[in-house]
C-alpha atoms as a printed R data frame, in Angstrom:
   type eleno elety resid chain resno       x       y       z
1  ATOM     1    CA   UNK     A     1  25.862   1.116 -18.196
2  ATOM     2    CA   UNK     A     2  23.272   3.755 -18.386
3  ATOM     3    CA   UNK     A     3  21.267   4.329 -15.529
4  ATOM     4    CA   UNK     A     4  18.945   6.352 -17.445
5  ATOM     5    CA   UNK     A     5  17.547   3.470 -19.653
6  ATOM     6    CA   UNK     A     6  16.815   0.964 -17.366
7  ATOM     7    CA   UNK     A     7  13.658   0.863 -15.375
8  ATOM     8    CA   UNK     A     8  13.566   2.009 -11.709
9  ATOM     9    CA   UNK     A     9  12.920  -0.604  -9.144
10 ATOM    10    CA   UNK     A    10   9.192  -0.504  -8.215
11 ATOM    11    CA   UNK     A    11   8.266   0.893  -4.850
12 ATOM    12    CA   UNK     A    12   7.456  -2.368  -3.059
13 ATOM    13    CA   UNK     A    13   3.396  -2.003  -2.632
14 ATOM    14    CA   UNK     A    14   3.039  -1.778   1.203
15 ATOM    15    CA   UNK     A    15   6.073   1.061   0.910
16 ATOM    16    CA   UNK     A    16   3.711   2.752  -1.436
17 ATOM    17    CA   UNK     A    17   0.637   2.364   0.858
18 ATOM    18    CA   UNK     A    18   2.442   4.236   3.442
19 ATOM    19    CA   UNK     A    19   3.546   7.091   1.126
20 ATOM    20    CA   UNK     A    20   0.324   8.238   1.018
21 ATOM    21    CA   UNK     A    21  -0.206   9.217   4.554
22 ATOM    22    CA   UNK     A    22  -0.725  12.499   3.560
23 ATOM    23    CA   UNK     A    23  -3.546  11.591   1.020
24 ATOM    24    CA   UNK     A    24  -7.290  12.136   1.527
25 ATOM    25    CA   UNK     A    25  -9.997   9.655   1.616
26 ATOM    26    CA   UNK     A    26  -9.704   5.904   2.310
27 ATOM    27    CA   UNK     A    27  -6.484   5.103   0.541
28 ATOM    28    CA   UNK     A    28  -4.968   7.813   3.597
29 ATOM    29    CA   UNK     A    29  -6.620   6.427   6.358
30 ATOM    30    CA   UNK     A    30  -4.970   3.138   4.908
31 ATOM    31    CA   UNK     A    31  -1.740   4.645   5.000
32 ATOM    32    CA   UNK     A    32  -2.041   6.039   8.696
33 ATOM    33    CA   UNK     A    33  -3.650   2.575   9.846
34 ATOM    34    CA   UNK     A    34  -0.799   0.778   8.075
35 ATOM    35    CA   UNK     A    35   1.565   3.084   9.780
36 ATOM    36    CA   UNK     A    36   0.479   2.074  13.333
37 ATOM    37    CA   UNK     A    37   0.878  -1.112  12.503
38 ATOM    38    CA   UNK     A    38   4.189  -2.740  13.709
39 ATOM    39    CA   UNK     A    39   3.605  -5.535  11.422
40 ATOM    40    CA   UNK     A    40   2.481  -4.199   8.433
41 ATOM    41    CA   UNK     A    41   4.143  -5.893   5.550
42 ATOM    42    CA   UNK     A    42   6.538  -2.706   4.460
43 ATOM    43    CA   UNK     A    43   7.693  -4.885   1.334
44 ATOM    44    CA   UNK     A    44   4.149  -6.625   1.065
45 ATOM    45    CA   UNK     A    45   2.818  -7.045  -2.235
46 ATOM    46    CA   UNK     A    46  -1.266  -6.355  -2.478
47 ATOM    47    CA   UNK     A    47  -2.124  -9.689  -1.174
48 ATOM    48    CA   UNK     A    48   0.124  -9.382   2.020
49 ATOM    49    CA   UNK     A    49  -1.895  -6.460   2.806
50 ATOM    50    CA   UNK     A    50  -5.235  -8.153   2.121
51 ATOM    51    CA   UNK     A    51  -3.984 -10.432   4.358
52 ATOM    52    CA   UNK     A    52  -2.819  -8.495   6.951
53 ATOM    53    CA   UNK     A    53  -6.074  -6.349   6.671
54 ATOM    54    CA   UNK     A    54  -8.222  -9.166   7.179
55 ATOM    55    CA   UNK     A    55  -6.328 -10.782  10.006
56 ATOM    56    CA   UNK     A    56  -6.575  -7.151  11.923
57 ATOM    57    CA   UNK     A    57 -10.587  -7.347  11.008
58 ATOM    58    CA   UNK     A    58 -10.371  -4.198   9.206
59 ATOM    59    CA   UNK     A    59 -13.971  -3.051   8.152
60 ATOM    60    CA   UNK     A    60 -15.527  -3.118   4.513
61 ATOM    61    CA   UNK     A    61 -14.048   0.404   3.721
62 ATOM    62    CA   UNK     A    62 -10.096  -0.475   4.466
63 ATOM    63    CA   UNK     A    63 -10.778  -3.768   1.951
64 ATOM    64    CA   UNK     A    64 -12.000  -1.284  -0.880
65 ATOM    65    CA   UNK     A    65  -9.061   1.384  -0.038
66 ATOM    66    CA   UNK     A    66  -6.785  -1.422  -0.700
67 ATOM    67    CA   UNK     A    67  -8.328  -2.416  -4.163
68 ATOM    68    CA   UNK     A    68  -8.095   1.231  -5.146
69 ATOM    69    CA   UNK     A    69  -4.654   1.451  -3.734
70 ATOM    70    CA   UNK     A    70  -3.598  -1.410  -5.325
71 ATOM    71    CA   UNK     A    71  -4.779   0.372  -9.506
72 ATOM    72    CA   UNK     A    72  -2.612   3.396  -8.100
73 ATOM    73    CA   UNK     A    73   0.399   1.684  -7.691
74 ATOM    74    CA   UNK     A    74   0.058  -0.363 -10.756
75 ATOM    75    CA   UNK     A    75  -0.505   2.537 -12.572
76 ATOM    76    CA   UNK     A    76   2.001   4.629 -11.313
């Protein structure tokens, strides 16, 4: 089999999220909340996030980091 044609597994979405600790803007204060956060979903899709997010209260901001997040790591 050649490892070269088939697809790479896709980063599981809340391992993405905290990848991008050392981003700017919103989407890296995501990361660095989500990385303080002993129960951040770490193999979370988008909606275990929102979840998560909204259980912890997080403000207006964090919600609209997360939808942009969420178009980066589909597109990526």
């Amino acid at each position: 089999m050649n490892f070269e044609d088939s697809p790479a597994e896709p980063v599981p979405f809340g391992r993405w999220v905290l990848q991008q600790i050392d981003r700017g803007g919103f989407i890296g204060e995501l990361a660095k909340a989500a990385k303080i956060d002993r129960a951040f979903p770490k193999d979370g899709s988008p909606e275990a996030v929102r979840k998560r997010l909204s259980e912890q209260g997080a403000d207006p901001d964090m919600h609209e980091a997360l939808d942009d997040a969420e178009l980066d790591w589909k597109a990526s």
